[in-house]
Gaussian input, Z-matrix of N, CA and C with variables (Angstrom, degrees):
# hf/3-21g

backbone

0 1
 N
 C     1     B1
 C     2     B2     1     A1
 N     3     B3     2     A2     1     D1
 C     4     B4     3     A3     2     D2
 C     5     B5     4     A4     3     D3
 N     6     B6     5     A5     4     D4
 C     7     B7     6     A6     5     D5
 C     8     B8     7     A7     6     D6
 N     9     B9     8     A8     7     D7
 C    10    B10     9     A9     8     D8
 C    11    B11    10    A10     9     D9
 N    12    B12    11    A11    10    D10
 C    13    B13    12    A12    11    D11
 C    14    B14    13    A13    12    D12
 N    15    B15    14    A14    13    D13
 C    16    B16    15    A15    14    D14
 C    17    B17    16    A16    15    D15
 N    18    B18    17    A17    16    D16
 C    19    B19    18    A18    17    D17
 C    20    B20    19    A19    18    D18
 N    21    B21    20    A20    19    D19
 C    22    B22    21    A21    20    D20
 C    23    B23    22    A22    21    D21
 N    24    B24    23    A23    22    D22
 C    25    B25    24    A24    23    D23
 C    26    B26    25    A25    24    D24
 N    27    B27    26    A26    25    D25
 C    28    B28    27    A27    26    D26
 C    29    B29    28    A28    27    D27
 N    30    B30    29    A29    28    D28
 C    31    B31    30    A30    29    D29
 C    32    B32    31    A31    30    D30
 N    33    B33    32    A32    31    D31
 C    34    B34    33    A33    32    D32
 C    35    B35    34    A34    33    D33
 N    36    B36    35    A35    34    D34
 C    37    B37    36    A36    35    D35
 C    38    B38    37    A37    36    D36
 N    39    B39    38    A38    37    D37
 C    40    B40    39    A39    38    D38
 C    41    B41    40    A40    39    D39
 N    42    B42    41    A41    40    D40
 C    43    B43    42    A42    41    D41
 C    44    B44    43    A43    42    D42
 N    45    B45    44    A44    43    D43
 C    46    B46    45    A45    44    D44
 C    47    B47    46    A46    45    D45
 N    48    B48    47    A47    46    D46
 C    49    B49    48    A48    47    D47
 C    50    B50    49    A49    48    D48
 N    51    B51    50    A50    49    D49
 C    52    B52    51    A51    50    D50
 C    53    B53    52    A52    51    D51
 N    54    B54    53    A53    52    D52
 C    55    B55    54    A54    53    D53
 C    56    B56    55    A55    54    D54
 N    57    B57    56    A56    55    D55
 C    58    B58    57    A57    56    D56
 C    59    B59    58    A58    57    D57
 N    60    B60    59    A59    58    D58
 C    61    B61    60    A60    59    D59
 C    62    B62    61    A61    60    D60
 N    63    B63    62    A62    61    D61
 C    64    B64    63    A63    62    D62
 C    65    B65    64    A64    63    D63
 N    66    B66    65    A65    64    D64
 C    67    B67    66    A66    65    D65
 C    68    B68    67    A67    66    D66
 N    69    B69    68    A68    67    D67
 C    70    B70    69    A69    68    D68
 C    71    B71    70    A70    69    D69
 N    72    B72    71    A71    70    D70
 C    73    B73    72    A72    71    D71
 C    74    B74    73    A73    72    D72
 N    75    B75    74    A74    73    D73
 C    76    B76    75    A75    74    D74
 C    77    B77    76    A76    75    D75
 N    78    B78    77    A77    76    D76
 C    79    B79    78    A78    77    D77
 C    80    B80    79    A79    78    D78
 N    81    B81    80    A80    79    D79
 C    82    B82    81    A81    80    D80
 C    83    B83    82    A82    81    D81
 N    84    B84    83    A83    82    D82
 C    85    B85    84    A84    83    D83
 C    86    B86    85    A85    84    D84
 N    87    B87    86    A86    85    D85
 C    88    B88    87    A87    86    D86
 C    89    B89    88    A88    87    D87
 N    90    B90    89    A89    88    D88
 C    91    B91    90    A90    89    D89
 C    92    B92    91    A91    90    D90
 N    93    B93    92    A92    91    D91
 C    94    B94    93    A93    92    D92
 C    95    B95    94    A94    93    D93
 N    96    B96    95    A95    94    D94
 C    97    B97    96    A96    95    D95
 C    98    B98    97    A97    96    D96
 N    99    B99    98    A98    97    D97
 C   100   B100    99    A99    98    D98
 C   101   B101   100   A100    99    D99
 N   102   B102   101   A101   100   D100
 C   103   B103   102   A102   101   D101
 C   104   B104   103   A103   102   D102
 N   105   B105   104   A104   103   D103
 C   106   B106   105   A105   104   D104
 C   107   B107   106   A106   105   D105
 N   108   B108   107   A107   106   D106
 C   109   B109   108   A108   107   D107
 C   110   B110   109   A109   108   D108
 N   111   B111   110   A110   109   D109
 C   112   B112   111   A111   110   D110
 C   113   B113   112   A112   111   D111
 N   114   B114   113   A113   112   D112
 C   115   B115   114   A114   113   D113
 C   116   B116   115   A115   114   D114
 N   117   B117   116   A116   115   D115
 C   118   B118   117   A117   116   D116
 C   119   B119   118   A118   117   D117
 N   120   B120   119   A119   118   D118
 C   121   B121   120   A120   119   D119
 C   122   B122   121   A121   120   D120
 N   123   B123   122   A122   121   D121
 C   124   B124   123   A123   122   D122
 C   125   B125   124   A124   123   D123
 N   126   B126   125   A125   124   D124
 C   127   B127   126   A126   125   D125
 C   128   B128   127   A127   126   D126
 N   129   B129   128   A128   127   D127
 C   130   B130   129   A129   128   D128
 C   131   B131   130   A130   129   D129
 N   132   B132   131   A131   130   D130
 C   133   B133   132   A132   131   D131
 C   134   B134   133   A133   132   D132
 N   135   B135   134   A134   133   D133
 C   136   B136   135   A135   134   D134
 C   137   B137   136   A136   135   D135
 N   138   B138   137   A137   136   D136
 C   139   B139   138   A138   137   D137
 C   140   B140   139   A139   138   D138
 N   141   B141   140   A140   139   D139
 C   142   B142   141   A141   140   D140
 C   143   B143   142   A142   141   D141
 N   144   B144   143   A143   142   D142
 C   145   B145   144   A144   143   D143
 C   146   B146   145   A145   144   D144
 N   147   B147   146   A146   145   D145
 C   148   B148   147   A147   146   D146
 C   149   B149   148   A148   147   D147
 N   150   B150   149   A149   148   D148
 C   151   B151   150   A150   149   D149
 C   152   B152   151   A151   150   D150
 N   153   B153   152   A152   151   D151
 C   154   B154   153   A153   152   D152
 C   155   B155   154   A154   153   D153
 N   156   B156   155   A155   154   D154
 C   157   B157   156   A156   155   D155
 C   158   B158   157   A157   156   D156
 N   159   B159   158   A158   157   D157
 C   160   B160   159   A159   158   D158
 C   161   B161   160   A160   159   D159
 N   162   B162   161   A161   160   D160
 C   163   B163   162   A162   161   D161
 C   164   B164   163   A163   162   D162
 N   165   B165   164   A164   163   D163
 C   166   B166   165   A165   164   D164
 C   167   B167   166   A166   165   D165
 N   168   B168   167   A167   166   D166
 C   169   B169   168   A168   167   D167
 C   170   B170   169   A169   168   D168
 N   171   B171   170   A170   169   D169
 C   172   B172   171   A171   170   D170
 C   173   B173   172   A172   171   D171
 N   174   B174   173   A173   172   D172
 C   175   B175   174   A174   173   D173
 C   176   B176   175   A175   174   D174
 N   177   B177   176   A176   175   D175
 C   178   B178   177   A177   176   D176
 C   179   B179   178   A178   177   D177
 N   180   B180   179   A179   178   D178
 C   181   B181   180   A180   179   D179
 C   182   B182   181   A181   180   D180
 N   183   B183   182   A182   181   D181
 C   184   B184   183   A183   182   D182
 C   185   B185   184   A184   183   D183
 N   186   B186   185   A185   184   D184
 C   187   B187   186   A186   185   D185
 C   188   B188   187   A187   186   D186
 N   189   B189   188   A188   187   D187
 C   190   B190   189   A189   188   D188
 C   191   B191   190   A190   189   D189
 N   192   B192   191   A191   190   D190
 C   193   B193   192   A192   191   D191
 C   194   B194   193   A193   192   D192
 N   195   B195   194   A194   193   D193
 C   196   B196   195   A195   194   D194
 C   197   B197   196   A196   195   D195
 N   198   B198   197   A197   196   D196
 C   199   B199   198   A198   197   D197
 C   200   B200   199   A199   198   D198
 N   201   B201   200   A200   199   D199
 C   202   B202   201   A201   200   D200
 C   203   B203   202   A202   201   D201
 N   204   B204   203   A203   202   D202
 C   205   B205   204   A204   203   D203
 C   206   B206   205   A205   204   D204
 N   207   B207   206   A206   205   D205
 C   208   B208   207   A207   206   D206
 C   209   B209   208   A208   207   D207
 N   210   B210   209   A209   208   D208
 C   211   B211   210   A210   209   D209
 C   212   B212   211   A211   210   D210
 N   213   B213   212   A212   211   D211
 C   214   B214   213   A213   212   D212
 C   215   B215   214   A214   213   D213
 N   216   B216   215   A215   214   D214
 C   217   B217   216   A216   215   D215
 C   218   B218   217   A217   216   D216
 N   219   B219   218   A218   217   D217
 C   220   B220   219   A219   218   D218
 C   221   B221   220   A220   219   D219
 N   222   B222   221   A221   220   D220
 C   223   B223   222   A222   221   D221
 C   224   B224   223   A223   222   D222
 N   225   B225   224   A224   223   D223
 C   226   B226   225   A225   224   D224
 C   227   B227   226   A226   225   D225
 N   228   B228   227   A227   226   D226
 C   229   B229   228   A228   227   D227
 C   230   B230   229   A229   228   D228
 N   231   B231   230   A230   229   D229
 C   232   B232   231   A231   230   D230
 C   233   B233   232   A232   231   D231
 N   234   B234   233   A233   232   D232
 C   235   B235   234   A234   233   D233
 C   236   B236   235   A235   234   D234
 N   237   B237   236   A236   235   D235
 C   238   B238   237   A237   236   D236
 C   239   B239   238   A238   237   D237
 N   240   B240   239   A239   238   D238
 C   241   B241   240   A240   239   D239
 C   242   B242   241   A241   240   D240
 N   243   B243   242   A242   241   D241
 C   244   B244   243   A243   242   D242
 C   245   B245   244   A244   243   D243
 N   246   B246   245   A245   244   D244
 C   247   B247   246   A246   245   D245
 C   248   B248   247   A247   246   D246
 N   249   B249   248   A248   247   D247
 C   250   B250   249   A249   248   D248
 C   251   B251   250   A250   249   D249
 N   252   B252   251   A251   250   D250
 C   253   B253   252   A252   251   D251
 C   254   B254   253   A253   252   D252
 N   255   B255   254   A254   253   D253
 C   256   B256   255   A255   254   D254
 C   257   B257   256   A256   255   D255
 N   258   B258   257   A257   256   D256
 C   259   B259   258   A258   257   D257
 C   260   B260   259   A259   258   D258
 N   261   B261   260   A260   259   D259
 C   262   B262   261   A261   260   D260
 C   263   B263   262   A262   261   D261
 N   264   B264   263   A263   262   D262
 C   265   B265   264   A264   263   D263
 C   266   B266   265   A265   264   D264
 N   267   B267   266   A266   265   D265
 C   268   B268   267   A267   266   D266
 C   269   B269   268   A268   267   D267
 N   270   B270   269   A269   268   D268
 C   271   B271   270   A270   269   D269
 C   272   B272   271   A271   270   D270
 N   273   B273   272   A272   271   D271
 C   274   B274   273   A273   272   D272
 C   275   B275   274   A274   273   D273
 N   276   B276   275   A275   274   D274
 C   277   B277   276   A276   275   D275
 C   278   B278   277   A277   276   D276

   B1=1.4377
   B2=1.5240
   B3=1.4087
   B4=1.0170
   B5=1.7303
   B6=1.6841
   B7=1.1434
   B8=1.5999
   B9=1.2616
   B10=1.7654
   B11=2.0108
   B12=2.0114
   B13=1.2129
   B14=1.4820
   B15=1.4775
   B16=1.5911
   B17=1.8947
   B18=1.4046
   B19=1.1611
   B20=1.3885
   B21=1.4325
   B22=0.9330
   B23=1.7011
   B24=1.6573
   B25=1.2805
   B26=1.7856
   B27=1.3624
   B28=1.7199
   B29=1.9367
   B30=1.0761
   B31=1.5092
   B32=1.2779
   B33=0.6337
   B34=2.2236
   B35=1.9090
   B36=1.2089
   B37=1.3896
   B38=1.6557
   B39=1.0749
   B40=1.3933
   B41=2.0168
   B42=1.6205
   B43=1.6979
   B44=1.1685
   B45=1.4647
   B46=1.6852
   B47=1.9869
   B48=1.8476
   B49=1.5949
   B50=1.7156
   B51=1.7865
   B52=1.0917
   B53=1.8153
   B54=1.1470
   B55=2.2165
   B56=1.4984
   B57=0.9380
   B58=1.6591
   B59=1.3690
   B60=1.5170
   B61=1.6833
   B62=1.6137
   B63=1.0798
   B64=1.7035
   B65=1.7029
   B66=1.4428
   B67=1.7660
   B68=0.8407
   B69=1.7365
   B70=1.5512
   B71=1.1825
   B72=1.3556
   B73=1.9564
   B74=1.9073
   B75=1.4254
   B76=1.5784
   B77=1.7623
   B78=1.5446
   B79=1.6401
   B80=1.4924
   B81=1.6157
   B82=1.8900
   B83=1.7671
   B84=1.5045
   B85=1.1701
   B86=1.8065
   B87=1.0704
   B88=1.8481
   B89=1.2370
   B90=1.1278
   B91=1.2472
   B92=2.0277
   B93=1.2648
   B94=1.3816
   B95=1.8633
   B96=0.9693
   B97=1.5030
   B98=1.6510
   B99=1.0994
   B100=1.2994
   B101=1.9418
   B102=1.5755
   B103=1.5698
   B104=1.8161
   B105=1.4080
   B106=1.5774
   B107=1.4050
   B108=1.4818
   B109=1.8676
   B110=1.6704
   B111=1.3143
   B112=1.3622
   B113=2.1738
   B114=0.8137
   B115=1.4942
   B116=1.9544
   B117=1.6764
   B118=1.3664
   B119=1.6173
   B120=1.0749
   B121=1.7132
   B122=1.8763
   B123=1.6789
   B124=1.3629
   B125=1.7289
   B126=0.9857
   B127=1.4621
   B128=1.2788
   B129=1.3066
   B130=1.7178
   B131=1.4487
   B132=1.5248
   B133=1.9822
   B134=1.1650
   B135=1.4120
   B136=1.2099
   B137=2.1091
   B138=1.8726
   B139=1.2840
   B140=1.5021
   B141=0.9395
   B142=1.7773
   B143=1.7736
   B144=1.6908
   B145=1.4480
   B146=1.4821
   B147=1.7447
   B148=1.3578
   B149=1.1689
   B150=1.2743
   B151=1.2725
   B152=1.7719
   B153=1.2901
   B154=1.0761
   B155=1.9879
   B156=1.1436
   B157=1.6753
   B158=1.6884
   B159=1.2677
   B160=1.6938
   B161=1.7676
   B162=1.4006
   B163=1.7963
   B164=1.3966
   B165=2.0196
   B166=1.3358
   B167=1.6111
   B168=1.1525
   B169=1.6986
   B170=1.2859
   B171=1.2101
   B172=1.5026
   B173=1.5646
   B174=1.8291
   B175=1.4496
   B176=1.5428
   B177=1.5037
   B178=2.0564
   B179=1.4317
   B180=1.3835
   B181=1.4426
   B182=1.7189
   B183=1.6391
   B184=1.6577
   B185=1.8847
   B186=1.3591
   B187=1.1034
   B188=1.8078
   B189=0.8033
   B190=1.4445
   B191=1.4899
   B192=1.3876
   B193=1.4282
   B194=1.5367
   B195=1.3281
   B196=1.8713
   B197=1.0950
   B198=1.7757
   B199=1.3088
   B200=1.4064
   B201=1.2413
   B202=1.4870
   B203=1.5227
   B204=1.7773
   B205=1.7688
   B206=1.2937
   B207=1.4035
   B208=1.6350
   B209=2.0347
   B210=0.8911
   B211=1.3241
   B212=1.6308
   B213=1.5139
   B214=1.0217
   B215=1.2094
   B216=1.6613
   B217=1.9769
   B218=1.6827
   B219=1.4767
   B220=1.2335
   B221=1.7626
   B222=1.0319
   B223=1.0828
   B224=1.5754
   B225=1.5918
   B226=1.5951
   B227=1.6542
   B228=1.3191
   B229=1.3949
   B230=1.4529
   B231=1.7914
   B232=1.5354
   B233=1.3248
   B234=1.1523
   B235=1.3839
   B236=1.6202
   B237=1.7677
   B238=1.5456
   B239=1.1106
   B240=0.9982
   B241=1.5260
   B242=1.4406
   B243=1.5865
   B244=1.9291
   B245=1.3896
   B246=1.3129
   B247=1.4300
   B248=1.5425
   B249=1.6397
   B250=1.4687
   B251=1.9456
   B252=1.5317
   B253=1.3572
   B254=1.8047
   B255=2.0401
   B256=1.5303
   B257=1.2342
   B258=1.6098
   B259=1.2306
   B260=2.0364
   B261=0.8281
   B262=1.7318
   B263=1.1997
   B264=0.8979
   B265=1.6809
   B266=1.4684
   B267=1.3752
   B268=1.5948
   B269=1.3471
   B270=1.6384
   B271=1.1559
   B272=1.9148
   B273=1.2643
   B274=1.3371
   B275=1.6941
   B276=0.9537
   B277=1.6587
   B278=1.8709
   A1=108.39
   A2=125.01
   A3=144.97
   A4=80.59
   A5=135.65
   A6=133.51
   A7=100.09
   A8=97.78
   A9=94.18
   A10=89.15
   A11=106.97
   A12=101.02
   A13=96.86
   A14=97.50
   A15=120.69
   A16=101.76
   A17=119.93
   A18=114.77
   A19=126.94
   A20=128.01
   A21=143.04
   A22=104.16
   A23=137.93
   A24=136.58
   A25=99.74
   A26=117.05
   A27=119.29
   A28=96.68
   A29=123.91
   A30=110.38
   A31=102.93
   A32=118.06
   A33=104.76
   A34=88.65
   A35=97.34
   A36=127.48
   A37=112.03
   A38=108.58
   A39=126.56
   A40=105.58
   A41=104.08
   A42=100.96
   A43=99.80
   A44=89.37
   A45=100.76
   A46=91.06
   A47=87.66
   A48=75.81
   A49=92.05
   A50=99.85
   A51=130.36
   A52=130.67
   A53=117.79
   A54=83.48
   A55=123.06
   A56=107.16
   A57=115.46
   A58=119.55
   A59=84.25
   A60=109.13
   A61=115.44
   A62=118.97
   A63=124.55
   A64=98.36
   A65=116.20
   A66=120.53
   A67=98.50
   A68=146.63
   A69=135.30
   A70=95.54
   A71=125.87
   A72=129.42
   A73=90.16
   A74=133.97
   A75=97.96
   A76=111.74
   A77=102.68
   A78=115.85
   A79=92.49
   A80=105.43
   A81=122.08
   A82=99.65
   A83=108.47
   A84=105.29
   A85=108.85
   A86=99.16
   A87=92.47
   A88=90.84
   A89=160.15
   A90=140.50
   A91=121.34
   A92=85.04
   A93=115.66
   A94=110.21
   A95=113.56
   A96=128.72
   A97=90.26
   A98=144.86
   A99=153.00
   A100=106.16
   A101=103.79
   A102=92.87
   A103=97.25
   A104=109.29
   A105=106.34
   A106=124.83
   A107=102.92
   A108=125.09
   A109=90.25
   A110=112.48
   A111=110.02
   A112=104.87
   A113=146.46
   A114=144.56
   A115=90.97
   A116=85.79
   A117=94.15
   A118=109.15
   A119=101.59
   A120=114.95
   A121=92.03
   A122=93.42
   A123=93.36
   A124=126.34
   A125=145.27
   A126=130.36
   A127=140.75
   A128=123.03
   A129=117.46
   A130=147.20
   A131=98.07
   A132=103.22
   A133=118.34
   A134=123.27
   A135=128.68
   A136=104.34
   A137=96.97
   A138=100.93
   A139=122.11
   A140=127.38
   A141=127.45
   A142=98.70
   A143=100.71
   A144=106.57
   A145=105.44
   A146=131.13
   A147=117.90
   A148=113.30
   A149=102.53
   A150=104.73
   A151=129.27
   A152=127.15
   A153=104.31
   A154=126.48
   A155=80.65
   A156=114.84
   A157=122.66
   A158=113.19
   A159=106.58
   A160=113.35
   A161=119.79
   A162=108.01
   A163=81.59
   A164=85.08
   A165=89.06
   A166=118.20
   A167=123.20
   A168=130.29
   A169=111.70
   A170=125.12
   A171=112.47
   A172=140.12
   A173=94.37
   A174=103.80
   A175=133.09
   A176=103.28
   A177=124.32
   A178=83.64
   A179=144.57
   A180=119.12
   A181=106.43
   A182=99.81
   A183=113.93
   A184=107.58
   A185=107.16
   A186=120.77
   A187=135.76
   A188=143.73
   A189=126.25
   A190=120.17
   A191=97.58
   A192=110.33
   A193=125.32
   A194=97.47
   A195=87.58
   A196=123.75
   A197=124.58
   A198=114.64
   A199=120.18
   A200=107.98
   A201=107.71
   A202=92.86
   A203=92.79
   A204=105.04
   A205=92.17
   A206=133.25
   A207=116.78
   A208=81.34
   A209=124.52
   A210=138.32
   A211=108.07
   A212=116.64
   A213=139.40
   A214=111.65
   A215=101.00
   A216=99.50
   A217=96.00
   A218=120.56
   A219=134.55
   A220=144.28
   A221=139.42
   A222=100.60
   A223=102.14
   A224=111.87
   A225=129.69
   A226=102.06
   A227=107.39
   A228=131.02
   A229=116.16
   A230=81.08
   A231=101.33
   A232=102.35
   A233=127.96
   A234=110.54
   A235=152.80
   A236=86.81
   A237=107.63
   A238=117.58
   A239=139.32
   A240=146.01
   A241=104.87
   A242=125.68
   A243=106.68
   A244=132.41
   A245=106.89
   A246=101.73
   A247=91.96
   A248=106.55
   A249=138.51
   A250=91.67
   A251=85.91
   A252=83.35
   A253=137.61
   A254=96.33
   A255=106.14
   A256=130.85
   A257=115.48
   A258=116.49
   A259=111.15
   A260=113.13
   A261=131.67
   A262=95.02
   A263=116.64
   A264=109.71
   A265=109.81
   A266=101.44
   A267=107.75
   A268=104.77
   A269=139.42
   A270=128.48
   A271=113.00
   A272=113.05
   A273=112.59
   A274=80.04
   A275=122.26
   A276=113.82
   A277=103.90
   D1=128.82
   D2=-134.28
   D3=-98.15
   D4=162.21
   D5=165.94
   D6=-103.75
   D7=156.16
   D8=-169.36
   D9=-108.16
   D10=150.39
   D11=-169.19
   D12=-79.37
   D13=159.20
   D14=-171.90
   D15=-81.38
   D16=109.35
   D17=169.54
   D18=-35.86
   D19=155.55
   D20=-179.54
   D21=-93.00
   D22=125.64
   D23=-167.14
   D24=-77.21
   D25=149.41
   D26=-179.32
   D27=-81.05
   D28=61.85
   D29=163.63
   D30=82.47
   D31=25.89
   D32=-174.89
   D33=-110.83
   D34=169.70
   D35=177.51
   D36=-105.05
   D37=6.84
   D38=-179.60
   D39=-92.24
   D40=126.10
   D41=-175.45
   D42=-77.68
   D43=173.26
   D44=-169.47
   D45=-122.19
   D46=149.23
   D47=-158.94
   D48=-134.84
   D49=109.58
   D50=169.33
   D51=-47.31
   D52=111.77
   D53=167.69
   D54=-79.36
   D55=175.77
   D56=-178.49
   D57=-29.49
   D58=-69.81
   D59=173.48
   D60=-49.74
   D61=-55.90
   D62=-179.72
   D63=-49.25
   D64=-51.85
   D65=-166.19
   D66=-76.92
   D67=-14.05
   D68=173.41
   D69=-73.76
   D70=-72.09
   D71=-150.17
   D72=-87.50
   D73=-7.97
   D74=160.91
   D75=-130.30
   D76=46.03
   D77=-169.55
   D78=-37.70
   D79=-54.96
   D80=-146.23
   D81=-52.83
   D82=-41.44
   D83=-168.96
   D84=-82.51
   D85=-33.99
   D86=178.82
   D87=-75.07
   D88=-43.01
   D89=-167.74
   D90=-51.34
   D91=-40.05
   D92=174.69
   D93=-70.10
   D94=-41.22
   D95=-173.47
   D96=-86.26
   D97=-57.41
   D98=-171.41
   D99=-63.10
   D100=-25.31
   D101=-175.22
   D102=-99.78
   D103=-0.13
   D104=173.21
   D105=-90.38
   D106=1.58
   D107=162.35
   D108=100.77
   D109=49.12
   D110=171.05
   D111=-100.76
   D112=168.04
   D113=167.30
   D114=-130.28
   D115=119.15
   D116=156.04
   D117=-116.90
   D118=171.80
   D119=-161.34
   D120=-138.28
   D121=116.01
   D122=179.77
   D123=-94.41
   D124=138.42
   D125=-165.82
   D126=-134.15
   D127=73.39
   D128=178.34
   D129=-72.63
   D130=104.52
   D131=-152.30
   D132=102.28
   D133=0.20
   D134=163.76
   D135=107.22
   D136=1.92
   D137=179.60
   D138=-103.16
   D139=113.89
   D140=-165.77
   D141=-51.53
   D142=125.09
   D143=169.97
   D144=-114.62
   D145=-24.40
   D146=174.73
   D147=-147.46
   D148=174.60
   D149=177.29
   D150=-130.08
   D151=113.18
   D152=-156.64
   D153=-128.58
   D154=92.92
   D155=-168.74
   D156=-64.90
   D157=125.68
   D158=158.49
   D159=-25.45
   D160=143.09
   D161=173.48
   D162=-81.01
   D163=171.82
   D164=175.47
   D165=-93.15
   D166=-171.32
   D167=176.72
   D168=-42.36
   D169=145.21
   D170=155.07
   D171=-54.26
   D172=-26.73
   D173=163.36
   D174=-96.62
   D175=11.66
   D176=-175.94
   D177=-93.58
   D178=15.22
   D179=-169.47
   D180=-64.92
   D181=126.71
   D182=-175.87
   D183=-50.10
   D184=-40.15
   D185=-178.67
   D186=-52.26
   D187=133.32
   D188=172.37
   D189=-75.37
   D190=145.81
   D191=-177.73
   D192=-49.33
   D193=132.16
   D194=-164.51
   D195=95.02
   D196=-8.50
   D197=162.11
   D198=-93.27
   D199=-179.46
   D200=166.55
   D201=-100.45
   D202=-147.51
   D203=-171.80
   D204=-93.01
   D205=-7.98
   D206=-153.66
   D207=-131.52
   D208=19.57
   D209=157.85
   D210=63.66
   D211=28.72
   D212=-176.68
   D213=-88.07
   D214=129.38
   D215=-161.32
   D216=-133.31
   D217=8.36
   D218=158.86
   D219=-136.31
   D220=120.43
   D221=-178.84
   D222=-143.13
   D223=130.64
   D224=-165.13
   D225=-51.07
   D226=153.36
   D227=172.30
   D228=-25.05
   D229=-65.40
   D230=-168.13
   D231=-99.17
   D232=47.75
   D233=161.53
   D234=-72.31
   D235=-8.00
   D236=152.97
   D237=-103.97
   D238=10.07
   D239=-178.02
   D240=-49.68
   D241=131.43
   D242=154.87
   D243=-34.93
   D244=141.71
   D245=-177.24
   D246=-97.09
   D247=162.85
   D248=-147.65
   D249=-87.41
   D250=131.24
   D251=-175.43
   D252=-24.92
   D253=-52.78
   D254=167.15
   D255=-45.32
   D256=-35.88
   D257=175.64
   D258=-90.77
   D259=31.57
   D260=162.78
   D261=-106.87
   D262=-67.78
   D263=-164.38
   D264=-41.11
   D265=-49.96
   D266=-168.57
   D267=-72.62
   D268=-4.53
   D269=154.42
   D270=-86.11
   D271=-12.49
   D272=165.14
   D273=99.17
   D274=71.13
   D275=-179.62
   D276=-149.33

């Protein structure tokens, strides 16, 4: 069974909302439609599971300055250092 192509939306700001099946066999093209500032909305059962958007800018980062991704603004000397025998054990090592 052939996948039928996913319409193109008339100008609205409103997503367009794909099923599973359609976003497996035409990922290449929403991907492409999605990096031209389109939002598709993906859906299994008729219930939206993703969403799949242009990233944003390098300079829109959601994040604050100075973080990383894991919001880590330090990290100790030894943080690879071996851990101390007792705490081996307690991994069974």
């Amino acid at each position: 069974m052939a996948a039928h192509p996913i319409p193109k939306p008339k100008k609205t700001a409103k997503p367009v909302q794909v099923n599973l099946y359609e976003a497996k066999t035409q990922l290449s093209s929403l991907v492409e439609r999605a990096a031209n500032g389109e939002v598709i909305v993906i859906a299994k059962a008729g219930k939206p599971m993703a969403r799949l958007v242009a990233p944003a800018e390098a300079n829109e980062s959601p994040r604050l300055p100075g973080k990383n991704f894991m919001d880590i603004t330090y990290i100790a000397e030894d943080f690879d250092a071996p851990l101390p025998e007792d705490a081996l054990l307690d991994f069974g090592l």
